[in-house]
KEZA-373444 format. One record per residue (C-alpha): x, y, z. Coordinates in pm, 1 decimal, always signed. Layout:
// residues N
SITE        xx        yy        zz
SITE         X         Y         Z
...
***
This chain:
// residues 143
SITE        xx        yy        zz
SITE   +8211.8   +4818.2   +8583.9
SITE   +8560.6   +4778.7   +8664.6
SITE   +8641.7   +5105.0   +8435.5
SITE   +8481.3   +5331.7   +8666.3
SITE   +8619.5   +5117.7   +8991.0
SITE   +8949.3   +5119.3   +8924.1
SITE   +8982.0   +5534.8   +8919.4
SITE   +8770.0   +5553.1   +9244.1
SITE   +9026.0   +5340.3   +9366.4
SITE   +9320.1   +5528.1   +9274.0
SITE   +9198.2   +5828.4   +9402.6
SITE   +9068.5   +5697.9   +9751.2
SITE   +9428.3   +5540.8   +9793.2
SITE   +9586.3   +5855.9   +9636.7
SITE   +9828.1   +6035.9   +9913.3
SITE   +9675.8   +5824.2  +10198.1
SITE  +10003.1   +5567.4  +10342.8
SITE   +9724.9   +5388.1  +10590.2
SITE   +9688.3   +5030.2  +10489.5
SITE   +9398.6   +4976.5  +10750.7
SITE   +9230.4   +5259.5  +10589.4
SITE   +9322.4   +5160.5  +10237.1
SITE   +9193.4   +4820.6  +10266.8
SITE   +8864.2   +4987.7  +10443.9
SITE   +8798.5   +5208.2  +10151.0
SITE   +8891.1   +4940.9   +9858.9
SITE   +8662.5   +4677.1  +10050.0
SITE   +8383.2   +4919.8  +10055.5
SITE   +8431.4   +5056.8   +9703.4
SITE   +8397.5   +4698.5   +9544.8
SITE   +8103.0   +4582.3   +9767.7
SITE   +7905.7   +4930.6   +9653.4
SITE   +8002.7   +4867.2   +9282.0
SITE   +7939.4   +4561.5   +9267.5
SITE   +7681.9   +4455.3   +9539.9
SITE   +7855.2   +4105.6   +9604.2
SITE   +7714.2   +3947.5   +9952.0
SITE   +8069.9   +4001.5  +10125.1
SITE   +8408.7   +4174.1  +10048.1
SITE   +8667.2   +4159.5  +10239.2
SITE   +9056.8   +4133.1  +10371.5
SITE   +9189.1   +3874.0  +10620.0
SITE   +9567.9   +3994.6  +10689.3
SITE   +9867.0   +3736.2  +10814.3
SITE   +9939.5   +3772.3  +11166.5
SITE  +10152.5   +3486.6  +11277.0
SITE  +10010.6   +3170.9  +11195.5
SITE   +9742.7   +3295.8  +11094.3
SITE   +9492.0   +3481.9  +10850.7
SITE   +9288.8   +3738.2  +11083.2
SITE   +8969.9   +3933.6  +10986.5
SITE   +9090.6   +4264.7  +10877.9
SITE   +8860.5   +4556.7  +10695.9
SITE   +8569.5   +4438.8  +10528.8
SITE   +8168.0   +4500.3  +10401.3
SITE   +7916.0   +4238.5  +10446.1
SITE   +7793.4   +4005.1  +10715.2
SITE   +7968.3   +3900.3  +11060.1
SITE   +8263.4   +3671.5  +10942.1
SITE   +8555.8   +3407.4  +11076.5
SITE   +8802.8   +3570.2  +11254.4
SITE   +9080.9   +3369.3  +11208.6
SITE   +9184.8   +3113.1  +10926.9
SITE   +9485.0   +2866.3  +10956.5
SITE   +9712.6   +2824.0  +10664.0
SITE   +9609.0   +2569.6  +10395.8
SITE   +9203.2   +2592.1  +10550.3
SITE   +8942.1   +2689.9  +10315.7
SITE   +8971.1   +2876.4  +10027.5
SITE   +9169.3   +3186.0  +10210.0
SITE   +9381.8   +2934.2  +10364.0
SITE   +9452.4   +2772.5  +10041.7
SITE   +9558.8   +3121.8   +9889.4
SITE   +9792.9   +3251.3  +10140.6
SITE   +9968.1   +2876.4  +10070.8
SITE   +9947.0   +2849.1   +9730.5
SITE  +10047.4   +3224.5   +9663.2
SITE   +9791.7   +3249.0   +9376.0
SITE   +9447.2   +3346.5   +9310.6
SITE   +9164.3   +3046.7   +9352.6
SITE   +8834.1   +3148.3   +9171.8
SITE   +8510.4   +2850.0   +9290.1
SITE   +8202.8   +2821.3   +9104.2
SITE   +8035.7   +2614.1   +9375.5
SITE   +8202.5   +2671.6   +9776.8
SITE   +7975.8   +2375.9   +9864.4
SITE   +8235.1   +2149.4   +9626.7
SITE   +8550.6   +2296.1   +9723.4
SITE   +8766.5   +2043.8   +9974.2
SITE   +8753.2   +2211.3  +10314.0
SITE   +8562.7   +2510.1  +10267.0
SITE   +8486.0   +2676.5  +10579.5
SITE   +8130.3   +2785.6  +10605.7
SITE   +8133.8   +3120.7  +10736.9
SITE   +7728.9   +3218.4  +10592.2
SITE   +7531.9   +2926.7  +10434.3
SITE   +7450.0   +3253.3  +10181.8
SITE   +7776.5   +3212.4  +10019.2
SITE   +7755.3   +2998.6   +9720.7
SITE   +8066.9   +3099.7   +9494.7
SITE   +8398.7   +3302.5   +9576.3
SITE   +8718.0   +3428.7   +9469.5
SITE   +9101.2   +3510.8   +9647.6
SITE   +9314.2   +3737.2   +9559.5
SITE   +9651.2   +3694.5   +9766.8
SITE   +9771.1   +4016.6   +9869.9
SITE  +10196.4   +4030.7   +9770.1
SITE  +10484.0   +4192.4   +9858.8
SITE  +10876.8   +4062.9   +9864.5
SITE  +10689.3   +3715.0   +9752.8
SITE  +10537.2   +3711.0  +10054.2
SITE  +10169.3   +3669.9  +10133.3
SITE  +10069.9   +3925.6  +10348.9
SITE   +9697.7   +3897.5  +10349.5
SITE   +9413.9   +3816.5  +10105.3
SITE   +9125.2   +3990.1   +9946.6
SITE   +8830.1   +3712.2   +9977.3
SITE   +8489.0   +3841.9   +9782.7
SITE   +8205.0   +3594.9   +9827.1
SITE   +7916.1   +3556.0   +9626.0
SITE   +7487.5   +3447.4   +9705.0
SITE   +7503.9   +3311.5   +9351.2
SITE   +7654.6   +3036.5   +9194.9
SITE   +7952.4   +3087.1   +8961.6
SITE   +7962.7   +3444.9   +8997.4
SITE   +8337.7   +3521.7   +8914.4
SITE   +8548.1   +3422.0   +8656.3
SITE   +8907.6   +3593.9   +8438.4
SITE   +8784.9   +3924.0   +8413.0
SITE   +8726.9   +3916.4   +8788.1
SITE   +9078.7   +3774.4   +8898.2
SITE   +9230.2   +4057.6   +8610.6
SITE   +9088.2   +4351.9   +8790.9
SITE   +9087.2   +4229.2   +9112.1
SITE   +9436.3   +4144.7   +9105.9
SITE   +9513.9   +4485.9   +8965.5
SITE   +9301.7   +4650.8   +9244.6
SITE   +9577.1   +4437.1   +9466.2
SITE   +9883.8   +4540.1   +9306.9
SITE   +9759.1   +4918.9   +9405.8
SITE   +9764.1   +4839.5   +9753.1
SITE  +10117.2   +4993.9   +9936.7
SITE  +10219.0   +4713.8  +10189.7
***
């Protein structure tokens, strides 16, 4: 599935510098492919992780550093896949739907700028070939 993706993604982001529209596009290409129960980017402002473009349910607006699962990406710098939110330390409960998830910390001048959080109704619903692609879906992204 991620062959066909990743060229819809190159061409949506193709010639278009808007990251707000970038992320808008990428959030809703995934969530269509893929029909996860939400996809979605929360982007660094201060302090803080805030909501930014995404396809799915209402969600958190704002995460602190080292909180959760987006939290604990944008400190740790790398990609957290969970089988099982209910068992991860901390996990903040935005839908009782959710029941597995993955982050993908979005980069640049190794700095976190934002993350790509993709949350699952099913139970271990991610795993490598996930964090490949969606990583490389990341590193297409122009911050």
């Amino acid at each position: 599935m991620y062959q066909s993706l990743i060229p819809q993604i190159e061409g949506l982001l193709n010639g278009e510098p808007d990251l707000i529209a970038n992320l808008a596009n990428i959030a809703a290409a995934i969530k269509e492919q893929f029909g996860w129960f939400w996809v979605g980017f929360y982007l660094v402002k201060g302090d803080e992780l805030v909501l930014g473009p995404f396809q799915g349910p209402v969600a958190c607006t704002r995460i602190r550093m080292g909180r959760g699962v987006c939290g604990t990406v944008w400190q740790k710098a790398s990609t957290i896949i969970v089988d099982d939110v209910e068992k991860f330390p901390g996990h903040i409960a935005c839908s009782s739907l959710s029941r597995s998830e993955i982050v993908v910390p979005l980069i640049s001048n190794d700095q976190v700028m934002g993350v790509l959080d993709i949350d699952s109704s099913s139970l271990s619903s991610f795993d490598e070939t996930d964090k490949f692609y969606l990583e490389k879906i990341i590193g297409m992204i122009s911050l």
